[in-house]
C-alpha angles and dihedrals in degrees: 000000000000112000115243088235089177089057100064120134119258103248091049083061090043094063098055103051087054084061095049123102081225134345113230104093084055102057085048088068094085144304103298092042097056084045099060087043092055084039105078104040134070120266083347095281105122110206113197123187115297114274135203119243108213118181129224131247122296092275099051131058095202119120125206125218112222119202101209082192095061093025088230144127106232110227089234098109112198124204112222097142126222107323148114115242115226088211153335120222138161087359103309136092135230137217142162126209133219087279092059086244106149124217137191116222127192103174100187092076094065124105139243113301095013097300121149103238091164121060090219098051077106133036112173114197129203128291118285141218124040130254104278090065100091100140119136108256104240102154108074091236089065087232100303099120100173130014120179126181118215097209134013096271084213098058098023108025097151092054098038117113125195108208122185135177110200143144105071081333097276097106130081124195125169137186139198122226115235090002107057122059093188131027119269118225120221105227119252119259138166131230126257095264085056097249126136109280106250119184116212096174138356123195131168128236124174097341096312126093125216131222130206117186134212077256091058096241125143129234138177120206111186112200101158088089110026131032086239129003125186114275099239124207099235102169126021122230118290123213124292140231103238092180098068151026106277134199126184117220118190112214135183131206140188082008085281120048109081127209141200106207117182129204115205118197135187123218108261133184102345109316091351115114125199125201116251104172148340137218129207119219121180119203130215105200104197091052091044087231131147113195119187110230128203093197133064094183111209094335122115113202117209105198125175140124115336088339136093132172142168114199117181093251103219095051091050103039096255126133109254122245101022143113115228102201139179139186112308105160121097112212098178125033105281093357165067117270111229100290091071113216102338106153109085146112147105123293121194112227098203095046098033096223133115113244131238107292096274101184105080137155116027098357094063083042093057101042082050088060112037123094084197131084112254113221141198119250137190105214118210130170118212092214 
């Protein structure tokens, strides 16, 4: 007698798609399928733990996803071709062309073979950058050097904010998805200690976005209700590791703790640098406080190259309290020096040590390899 697959019960399907690597290819079988898959999840958007994107070698545009929980290199391959993404956010990943023209990626909708089976995998914006910006691009990013999205623009389009820092990374434009038809510029502006304005990082909390600077000051910018809205020195500078290299990573968590988190590097080998240590610092906005922890509780962080996430570690698999990093250090204009990506590795908050190297096998292959940043990324699947 032929078995009724499509019948199956729920928590048997359940089950299998717990097992999957994604599970896309399994909510395109039929109807019931698709419906348990879509089943288990919020606003049928599945979320999985945050995964690293590591590009091939010079001759191929395929990108690997590496599972840090499992220590292994799915066998789904991506093509995203050769480029540096400006950012990866909610679970997509943005890039700008040699036109300035911005574009949304979610990779994960795509099909099979790197065929486009949703309409929205891709949303291109409009070109970016006015007309005094004539430079020869000779970074691969086209100077954007950080993009966020506020929102995912599939499930909340009319909320989502692209925000992007670009042009020797003292300009800010943003644009609203299904409101603004051209990007608005945030005007420029010094610090108050009258230096050029240089964004390091820029995160959103609560419809509004936050700035950090290469002087380690703080800054808020609201654009939920206002096209452009002052940017607002809400925490002064906090003392500083003269002994390294240091980088600042904003980081939110639980959608409304924010964290400074620095990364501070030695020199190594000529113009390589290699991470030492890091330090956690929580901010409380409305006191205008930042406070060092030694504890991250059960939260894992994933920091890298345009990219920064927290996950609650015992429901993803990650080991709590601890800081999962990769390389984040260009030694040529657009790329790797000839090391690859060598600086990663997991760093434990509460003992301030970094642990024993947990990426082995073909991920450390691969980052060996690769003359392209790897980057974190959050996969979800629009079912």
């Amino acid at each position: 007698m032929d078995r009724d697959w499509a019948a199956l019960p729920t928590e048997i399907l359940n089950l299998f798609v717990g097992r999957l690597e994604t599970p896309k290819e399994f909510s395109c079988v039929c109807r019931s399928w698709c419906s348990a898959a879509k089943g288990i999840q919020t606003h049928c958007a599945v979320t999985t733990t945050p995964m690293m994107l590591i590009s091939s070698d010079a001759e191929n545009d395929k990108w690997h996803l590496y599972n840090p929980v499992t220590d292994k290199v799915l066998k789904t391959q991506l093509s995203l071709g050769r480029q540096l993404f400006c950012g990866s956010s909610k679970g997509w990943l943005i890039v700008v062309d040699e036109k300035r023209v911005v574009s949304l990626i979610n990779p994960f909708l795509f099909g099979v073979g790197g065929r486009r089976d949703h309409e929205k995998s891709i949303i291109r914006l409009p070109p970016l950058g006015p007309a005094d910006l004539n430079r020869p691009p000779h970074r691969g990013d086209y100077f954007v050097y950080k993009a966020t999205i506020s929102e995912d623009p599939i499930l909340n389009a009319d909320s989502c904010i692209v925000m992007v820092m670009f042009a020797n990374m003292y300009k800010l434009a943003f644009i609203r998805l299904n409101k603004d038809s051209n990007w608005t510029y945030v005007p420029e502006t010094e610090t108050v200690e009258q230096r050029r304005f240089f964004i390091a990082e820029v995160v959103t909390v609560e419809e509004r976005f936050y700035l950090v600077d290469y002087f380690r000051q703080l800054y808020s910018l609201d654009v939920a209700t206002q096209s452009v809205s002052p940017v607002k020195v809400v925490l002064g500078g906090f003392v500083v590791d003269d002994n390294y290299i240091c980088k600042e990573y904003l980081v939110v968590c639980n959608e409304k703790t924010m964290l400074i988190v620095r990364r501070c590097m030695d020199h190594y080998d000529d113009h390589e640098t290699k991470t030492k240590r890091f330090r956690v610092f929580e901010l409380n906005i409305s006191k205008g406080e930042c406070t060092e922890k030694n504890t991250l509780g059960d939260v894992a962080l994933f920091l890298g190259n345009n990219s920064s996430i927290s996950v609650c570690a015992s429901k993803s698999g990650y080991r709590a309290n601890c800081i999962y990093f990769i390389h984040d250090h260009l030694v040529v204009e657009g790329g790797l020096g000839p090391s690859g990506a060598f600086d990663y590795g997991v760093y434990n908050v509460e003992e301030k040590r970094l642990l024993e190297n947990p990426f082995h096998g073909d991920a450390g292959t691969l980052m060996s390899k690769t003359d392209v940043p790897p980057i974190w990324i959050l996969p979800t699947y629009n079912l």
